[in-house]
TIGUDO-99347 format. One record per residue (C-alpha): y, z, x. Coordinates in Angstrom, 2 decimals, padded with zeros to 5 digits. Each point is the difference from the previous one (the first is absolute). Example, Ala and Ser with C-alpha at 12.3 -4.5 7.8 and 13.67 -1.06 7.14 Angstrom:
2
+---------+---------+---------+
:      c2 :      c3 :      c1 :
+---------+---------+---------+
: -004.50 :  007.80 :  012.30 :
:  003.44 : -000.66 :  001.37 :
+---------+---------+---------+
% end
This chain:
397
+---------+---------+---------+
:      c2 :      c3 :      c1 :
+---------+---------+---------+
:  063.96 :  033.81 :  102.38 :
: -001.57 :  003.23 :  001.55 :
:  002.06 :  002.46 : -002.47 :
: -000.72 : -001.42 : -003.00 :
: -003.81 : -000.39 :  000.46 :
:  000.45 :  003.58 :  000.72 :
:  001.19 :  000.57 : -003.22 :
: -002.78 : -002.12 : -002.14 :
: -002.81 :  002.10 :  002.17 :
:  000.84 :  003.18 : -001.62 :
:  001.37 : -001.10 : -003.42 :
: -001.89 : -002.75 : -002.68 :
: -001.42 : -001.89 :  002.74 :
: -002.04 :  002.66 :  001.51 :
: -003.27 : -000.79 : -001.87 :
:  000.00 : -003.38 :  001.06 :
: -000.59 :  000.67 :  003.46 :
: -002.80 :  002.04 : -000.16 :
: -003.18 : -001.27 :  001.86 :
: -002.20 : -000.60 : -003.25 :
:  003.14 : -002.70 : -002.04 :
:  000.84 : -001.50 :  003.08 :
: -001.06 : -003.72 :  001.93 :
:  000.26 : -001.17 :  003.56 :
:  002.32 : -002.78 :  000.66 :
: -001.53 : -003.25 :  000.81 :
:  001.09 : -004.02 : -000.30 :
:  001.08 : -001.45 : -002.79 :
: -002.81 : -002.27 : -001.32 :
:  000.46 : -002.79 : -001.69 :
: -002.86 : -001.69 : -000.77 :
: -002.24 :  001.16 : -002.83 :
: -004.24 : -000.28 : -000.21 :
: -000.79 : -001.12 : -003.40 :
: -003.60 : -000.11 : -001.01 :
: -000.97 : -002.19 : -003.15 :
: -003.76 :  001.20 : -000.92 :
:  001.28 :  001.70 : -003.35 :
:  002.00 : -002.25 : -001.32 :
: -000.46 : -002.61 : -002.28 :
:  001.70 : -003.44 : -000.60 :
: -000.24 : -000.68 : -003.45 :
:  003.04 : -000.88 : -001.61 :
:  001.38 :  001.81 : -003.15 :
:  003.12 :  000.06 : -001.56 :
:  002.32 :  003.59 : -000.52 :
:  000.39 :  000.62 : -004.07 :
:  002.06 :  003.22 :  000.22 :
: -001.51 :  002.88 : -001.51 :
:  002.79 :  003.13 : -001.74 :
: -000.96 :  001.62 :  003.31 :
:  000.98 : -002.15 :  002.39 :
:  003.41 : -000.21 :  001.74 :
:  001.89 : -002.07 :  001.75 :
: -002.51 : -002.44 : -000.98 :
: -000.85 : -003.02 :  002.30 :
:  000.05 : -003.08 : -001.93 :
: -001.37 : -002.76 :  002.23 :
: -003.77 : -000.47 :  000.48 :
: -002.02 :  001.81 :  002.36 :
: -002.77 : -001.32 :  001.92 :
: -001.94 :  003.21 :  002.07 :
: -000.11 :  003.25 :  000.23 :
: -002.32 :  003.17 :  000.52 :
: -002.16 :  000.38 : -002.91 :
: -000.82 :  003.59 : -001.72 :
: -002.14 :  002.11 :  002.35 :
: -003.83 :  000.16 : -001.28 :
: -002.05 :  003.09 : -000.70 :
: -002.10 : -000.38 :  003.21 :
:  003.93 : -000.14 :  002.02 :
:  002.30 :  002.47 :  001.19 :
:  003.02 :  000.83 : -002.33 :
:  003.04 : -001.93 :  001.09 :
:  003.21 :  001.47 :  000.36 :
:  002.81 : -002.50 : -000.15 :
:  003.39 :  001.76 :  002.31 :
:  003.09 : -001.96 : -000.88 :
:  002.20 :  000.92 :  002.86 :
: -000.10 :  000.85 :  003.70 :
:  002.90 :  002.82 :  000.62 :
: -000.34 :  003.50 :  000.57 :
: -001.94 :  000.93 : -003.12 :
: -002.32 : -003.16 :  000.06 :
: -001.24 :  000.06 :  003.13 :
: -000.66 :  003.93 : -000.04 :
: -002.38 : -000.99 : -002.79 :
: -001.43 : -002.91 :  001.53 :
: -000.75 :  002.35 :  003.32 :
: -001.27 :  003.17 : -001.74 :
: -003.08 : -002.18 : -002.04 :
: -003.00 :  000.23 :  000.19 :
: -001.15 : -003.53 :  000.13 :
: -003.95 :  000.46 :  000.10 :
:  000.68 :  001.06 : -003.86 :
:  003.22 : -002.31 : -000.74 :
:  000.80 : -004.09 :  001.06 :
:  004.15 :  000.09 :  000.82 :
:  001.81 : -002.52 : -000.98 :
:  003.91 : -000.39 :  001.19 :
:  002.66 : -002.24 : -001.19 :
:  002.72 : -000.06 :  001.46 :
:  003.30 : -001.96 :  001.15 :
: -000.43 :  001.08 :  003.48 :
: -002.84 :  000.58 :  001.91 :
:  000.96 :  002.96 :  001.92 :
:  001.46 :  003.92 : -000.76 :
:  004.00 :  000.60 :  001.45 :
:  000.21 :  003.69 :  001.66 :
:  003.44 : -000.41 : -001.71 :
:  001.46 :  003.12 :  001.60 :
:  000.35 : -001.43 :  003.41 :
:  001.33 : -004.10 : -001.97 :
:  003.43 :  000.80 :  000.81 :
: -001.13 :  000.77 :  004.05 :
: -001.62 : -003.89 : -000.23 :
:  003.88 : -001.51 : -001.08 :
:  001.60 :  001.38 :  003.69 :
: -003.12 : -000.63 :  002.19 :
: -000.87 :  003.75 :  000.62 :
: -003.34 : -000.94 : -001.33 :
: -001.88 : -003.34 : -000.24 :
: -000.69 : -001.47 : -003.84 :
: -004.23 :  000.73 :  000.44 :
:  000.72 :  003.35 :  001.07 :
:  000.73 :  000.82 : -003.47 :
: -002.60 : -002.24 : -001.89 :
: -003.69 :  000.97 : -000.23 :
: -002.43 : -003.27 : -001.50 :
: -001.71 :  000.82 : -003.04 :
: -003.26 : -000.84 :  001.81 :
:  000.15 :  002.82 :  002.01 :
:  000.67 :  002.43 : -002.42 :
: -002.48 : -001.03 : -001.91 :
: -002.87 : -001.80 :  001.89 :
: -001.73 : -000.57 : -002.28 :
:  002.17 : -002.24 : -001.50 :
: -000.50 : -002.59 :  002.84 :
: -003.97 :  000.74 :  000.48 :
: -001.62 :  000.98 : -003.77 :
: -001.31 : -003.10 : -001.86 :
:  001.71 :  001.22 : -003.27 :
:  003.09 :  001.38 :  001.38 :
:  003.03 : -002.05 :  000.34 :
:  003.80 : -000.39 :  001.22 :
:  002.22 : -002.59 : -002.26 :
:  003.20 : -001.20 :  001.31 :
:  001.70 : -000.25 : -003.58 :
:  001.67 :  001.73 : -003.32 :
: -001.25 :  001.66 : -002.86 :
:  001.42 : -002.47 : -002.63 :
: -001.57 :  001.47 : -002.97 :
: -002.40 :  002.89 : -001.24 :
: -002.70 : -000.78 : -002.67 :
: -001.14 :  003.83 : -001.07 :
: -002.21 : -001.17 : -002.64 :
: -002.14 : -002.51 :  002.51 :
:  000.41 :  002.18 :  002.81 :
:  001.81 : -002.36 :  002.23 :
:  003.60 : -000.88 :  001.49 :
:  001.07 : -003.85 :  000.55 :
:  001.31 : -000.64 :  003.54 :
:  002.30 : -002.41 :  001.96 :
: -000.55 : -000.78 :  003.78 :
:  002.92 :  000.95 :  001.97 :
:  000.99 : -003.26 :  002.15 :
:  003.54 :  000.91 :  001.62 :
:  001.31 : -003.05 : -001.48 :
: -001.87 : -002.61 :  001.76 :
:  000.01 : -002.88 : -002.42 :
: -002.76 : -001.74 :  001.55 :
: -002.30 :  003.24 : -001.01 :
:  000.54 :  000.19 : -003.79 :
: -000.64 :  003.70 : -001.56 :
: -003.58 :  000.32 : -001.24 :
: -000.96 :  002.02 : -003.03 :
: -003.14 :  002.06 : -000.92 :
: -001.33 :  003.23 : -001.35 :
: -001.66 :  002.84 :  000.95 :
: -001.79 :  002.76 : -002.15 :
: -000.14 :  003.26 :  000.73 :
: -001.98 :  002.94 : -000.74 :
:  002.93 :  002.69 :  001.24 :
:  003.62 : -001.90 :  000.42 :
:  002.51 :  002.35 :  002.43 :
:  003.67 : -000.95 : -000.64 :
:  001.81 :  000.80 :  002.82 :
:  002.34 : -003.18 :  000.73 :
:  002.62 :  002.10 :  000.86 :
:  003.65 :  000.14 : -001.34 :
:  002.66 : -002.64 :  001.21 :
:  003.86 :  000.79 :  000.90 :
:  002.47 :  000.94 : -002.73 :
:  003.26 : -002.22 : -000.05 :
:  001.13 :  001.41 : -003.18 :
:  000.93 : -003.45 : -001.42 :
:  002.96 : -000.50 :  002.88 :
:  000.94 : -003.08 :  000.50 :
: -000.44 : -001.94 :  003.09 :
: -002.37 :  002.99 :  001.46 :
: -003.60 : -002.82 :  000.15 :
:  001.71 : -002.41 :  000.87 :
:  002.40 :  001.25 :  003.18 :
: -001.69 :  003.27 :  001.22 :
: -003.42 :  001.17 :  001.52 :
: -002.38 :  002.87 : -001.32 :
: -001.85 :  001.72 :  002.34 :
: -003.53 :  000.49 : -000.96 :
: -002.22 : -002.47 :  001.74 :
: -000.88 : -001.17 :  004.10 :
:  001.96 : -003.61 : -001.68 :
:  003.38 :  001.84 : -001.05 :
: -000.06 :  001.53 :  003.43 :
: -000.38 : -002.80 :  001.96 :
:  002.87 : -001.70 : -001.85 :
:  002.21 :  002.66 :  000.73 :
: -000.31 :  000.05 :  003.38 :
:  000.50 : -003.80 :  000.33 :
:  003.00 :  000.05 : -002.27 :
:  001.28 :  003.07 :  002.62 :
: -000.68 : -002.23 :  003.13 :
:  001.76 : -003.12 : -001.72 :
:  003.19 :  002.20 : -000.84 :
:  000.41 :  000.91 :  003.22 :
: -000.94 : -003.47 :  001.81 :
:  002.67 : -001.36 : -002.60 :
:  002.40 :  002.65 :  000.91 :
:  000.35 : -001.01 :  003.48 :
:  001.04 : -003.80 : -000.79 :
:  002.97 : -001.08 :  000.92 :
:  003.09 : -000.18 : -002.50 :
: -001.67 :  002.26 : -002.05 :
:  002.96 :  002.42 : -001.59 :
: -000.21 :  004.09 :  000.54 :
: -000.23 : -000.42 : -003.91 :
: -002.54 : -001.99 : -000.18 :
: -002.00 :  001.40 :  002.84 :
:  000.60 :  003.53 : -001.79 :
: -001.65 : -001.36 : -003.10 :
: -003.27 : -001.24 :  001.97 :
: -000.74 :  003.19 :  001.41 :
:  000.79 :  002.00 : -002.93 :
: -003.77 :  001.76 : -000.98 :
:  000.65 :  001.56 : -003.38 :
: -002.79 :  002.00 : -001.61 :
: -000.15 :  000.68 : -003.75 :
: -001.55 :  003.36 : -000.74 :
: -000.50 :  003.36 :  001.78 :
: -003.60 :  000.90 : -000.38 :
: -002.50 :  000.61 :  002.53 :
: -000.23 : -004.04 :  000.82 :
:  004.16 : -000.92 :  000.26 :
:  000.39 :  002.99 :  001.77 :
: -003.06 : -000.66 :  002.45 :
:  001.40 : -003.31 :  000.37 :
:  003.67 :  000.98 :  000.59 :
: -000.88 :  002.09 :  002.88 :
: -002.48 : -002.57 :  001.78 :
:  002.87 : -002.50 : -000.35 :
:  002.42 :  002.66 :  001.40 :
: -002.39 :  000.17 :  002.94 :
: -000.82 : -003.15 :  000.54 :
:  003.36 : -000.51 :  000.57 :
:  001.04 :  002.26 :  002.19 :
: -003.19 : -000.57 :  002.62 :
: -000.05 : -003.34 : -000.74 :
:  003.23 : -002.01 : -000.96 :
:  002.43 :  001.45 :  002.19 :
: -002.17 : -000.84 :  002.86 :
: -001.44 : -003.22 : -001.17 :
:  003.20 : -001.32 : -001.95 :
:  002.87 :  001.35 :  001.41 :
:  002.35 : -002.46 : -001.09 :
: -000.14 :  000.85 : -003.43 :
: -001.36 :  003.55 : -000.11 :
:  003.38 :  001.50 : -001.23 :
: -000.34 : -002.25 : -003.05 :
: -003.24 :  001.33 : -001.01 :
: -000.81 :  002.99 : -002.13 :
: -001.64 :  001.40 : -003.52 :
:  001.14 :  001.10 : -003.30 :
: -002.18 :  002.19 : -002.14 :
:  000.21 : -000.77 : -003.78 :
: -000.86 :  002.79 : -002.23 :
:  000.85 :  001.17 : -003.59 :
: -000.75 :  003.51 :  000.13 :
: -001.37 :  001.92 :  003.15 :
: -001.87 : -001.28 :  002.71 :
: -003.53 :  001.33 : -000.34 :
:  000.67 :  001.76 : -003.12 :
: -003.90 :  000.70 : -000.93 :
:  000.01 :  001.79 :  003.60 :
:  001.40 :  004.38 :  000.52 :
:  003.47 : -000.09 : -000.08 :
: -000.17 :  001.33 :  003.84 :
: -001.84 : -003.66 :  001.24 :
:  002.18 : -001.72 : -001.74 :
:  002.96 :  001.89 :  001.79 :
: -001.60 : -001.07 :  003.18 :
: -000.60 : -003.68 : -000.56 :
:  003.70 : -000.71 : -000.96 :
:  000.88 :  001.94 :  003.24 :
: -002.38 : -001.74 :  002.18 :
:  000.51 : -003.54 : -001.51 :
:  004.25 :  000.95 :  000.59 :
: -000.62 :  000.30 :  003.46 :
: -001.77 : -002.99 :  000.63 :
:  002.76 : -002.27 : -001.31 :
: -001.66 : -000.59 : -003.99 :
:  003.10 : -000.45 : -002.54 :
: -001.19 :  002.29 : -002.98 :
:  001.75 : -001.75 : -003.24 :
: -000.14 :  001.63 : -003.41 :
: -000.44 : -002.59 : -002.17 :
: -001.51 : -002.09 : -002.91 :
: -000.49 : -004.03 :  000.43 :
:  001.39 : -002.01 : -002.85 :
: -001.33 : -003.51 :  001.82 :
: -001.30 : -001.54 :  002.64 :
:  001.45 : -003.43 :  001.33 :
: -000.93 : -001.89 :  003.08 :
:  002.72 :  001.37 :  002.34 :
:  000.85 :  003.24 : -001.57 :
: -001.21 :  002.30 : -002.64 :
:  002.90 :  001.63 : -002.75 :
: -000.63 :  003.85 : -000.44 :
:  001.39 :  001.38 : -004.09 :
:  003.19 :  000.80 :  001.13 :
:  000.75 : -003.51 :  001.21 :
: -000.35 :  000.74 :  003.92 :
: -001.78 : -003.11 :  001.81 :
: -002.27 :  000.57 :  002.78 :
: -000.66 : -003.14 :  002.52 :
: -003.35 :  000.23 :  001.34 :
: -002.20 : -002.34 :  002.46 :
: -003.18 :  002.18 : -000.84 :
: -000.40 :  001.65 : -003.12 :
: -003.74 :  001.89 : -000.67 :
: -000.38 :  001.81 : -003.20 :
: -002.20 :  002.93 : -000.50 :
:  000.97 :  001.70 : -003.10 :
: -003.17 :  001.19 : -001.37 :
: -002.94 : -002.11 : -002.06 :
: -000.71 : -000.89 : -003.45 :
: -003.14 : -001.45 : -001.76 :
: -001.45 : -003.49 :  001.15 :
:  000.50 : -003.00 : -002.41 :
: -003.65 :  000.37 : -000.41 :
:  000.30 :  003.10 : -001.39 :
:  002.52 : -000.79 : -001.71 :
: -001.74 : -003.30 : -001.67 :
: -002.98 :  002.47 : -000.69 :
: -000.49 :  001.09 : -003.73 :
: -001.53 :  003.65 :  000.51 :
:  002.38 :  002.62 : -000.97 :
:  002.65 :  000.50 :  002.22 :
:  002.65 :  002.81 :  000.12 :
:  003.51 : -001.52 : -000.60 :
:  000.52 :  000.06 :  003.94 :
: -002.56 : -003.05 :  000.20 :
: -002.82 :  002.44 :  001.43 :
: -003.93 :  000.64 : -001.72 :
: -000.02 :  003.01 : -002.23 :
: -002.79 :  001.98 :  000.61 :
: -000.86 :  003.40 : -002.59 :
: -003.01 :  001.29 : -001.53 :
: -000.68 : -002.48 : -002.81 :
:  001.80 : -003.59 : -000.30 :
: -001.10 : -001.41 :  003.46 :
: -003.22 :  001.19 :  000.02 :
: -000.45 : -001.84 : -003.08 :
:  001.54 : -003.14 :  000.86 :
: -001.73 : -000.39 :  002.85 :
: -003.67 :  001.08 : -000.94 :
: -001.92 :  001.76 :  001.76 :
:  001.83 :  001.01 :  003.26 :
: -000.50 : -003.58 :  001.21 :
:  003.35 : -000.55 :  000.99 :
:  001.93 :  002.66 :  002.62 :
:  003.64 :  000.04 :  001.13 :
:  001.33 :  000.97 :  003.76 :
:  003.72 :  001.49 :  001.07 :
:  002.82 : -001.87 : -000.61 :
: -001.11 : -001.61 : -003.50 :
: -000.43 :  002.98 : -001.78 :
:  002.12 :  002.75 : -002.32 :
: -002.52 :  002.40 : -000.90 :
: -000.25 :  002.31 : -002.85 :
: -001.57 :  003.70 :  000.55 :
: -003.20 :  000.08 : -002.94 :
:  001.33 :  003.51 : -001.35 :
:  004.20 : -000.86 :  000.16 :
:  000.18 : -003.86 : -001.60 :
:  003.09 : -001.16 :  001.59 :
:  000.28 :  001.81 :  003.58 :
:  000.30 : -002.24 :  002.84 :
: -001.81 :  000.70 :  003.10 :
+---------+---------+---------+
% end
């Protein structure tokens, strides 16, 4: 949606498309090199320390063993978004070994995701392989990419526990082991706030990874195959090509106008037998873009009115199946329904025991991290973080 990249390009998102933060598109890879000449097999079993949390209580059998004197420092990145990955590029890895850990092994260019759920742009145009921002990470003899999650951080040994991501094959069973750290980067990233509403994990999609996009667009296609059986009612075929989007930020309304789009260039030639049966509603509590000048926001609610999107004030009560029930008792059917209202601290975060503010996120400030963490060992990225100014204890930033 021409317009409303428009609008990111000279508001928040301008800095993120400057030449130095930004990576070339590429495919998607999905196989990871793994080297094994630092690690060590010996079996040892986890006694948690007052330090470490969530704390993995099964045994692990490898892992990468504390750097020597004669070795580069390592620097352990949990994470591979935005913040990560901008780390990862910008070291210098003649003075540092990188270590990632991730549960994906690429970065998403998530300003262009919603373009990837209509087919205006392929999925590996907007995912970039950690390998190639970070060569080193394929090539280095100490440097590494791990396809897994941060299950636990041990402060006072200098290492985190880990769990192998495995997609839920069941003939690959998770496998657990350790890795210590000189420097540890935190920067797994926030996940999508449902605010405790009922039904929202279980019946609608987020849209934050290549994986939520592609199920998107084949939940779109299968609404409309569906919508052209025979004896299917006009209320029934209504319901399947219902898109409702929760949340009127810079993603739902992104979304909301590449849907609108799609379906006029697309649907009414492609599906004309059910193209007056298709539209979007736009979900919001508030405003749409309410962080943006009062003069965009004017301009997205006219442009998304003209292409078609329903703009709903509104605040969802629960999500079922079929339908989701706004506060004042209205019910909404939908055949798609993609939330996007805003993120919230991981679970890991979450599980973590270093002091949090009460929103979930790492407090930093001039004294009381510093010392819990010793020695500047451990460093925080973005999303995970309400920080404290040193001279005004309490300020945000």
């Amino acid at each position: 949606m021409t317009w409303f990249r428009n609008i990111l390009q000279i508001t928040s998102f301008k800095s993120s498309f400057n030449q130095k933060h930004t990576y070339p598109s590429s495919q998607i890879i999905y196989t990871t090199r793994f080297f094994i000449r630092n690690f060590t097999s010996e079996s040892f079993q986890t006694t948690p320390s007052p330090s470490s949390s969530p704390s993995v209580s099964n045994t692990i059998t490898s892992g990468l063993e504390p750097t020597k004197p004669n070795e580069k420092p390592r620097v352990v990145v949990l994470g591979s978004g935005w913040a990560g990955c901008r780390l990862m590029k910008g070291l210098d890895t003649n003075i540092y070994d990188v270590v990632c850990v991730s549960p994906r092994n690429h970065m998403v260019f998530t300003p262009l995701l919603a373009s990837t759920c209509v087919g205006t742009l392929e999925f590996r145009s907007v995912a970039e392989p950690i390998g190639r921002i970070q060569p080193a990470i394929s090539t280095a003899p100490g440097s590494y990419f791990f396809l897994a999650n941060c299950k636990g951080i041990d402060t006072d040994k200098h290492e985190i526990k880990c769990e192998t991501v495995t997609d839920g094959a069941d003939s690959v069973p998770p496998w657990n082991f350790k890795i210590a750290y000189d420097k540890l980067v935190i920067a797994s990233g926030a996940e999508a706030s449902t605010f405790g509403i009922k039904g929202v994990k279980e019946h609608a999609i987020f849209l934050r990874e290549v994986s939520h996009a592609q199920e998107i667009r084949r939940k779109l296609l299968l609404n409309l195959m569906l919508s052209d059986v025979p004896g299917i009612s006009k209320e029934e075929k209504s319901r399947l090509l219902h898109c409702v989007v929760i949340g009127g930020g810079p993603t739902g309304v992104e979304f909301s106008g590449e849907l609108s789009d799609f379906i006029k260039k697309d649907v009414h030639e492609r599906y004309a037998h059910v193209k007056d049966y298709i539209h979007v509603t736009l979900i919001e509590a508030n405003e749409i873009l309410s962080s943006f000048d009062v003069r965009l926001r004017e301009y997205a609610t006219k442009q998304l009115t003209k292409s078609g999107v329903r703009l709903v004030h509104g605040v969802v009560k629960e999500v079922q199946p079929q339908k989701i029930i706004l506060n004042d008792g209205t019910e909404v059917p939908y055949g798609l329904l993609v939330w996007s209202t805003g993120v919230g601290p991981s679970n890991f975060i979450k599980a973590t025991e270093l002091p949090k503010s009460p929103g979930g996120r790492y407090i930093l400030h001039s004294i009381g991290l510093v010392t819990t963490l010793k020695l500047h060992t451990i460093f925080f990225l973005k999303c995970n973080v309400h920080a404290l100014l040193p001279h005004k204890e309490g300020l945000p930033i």
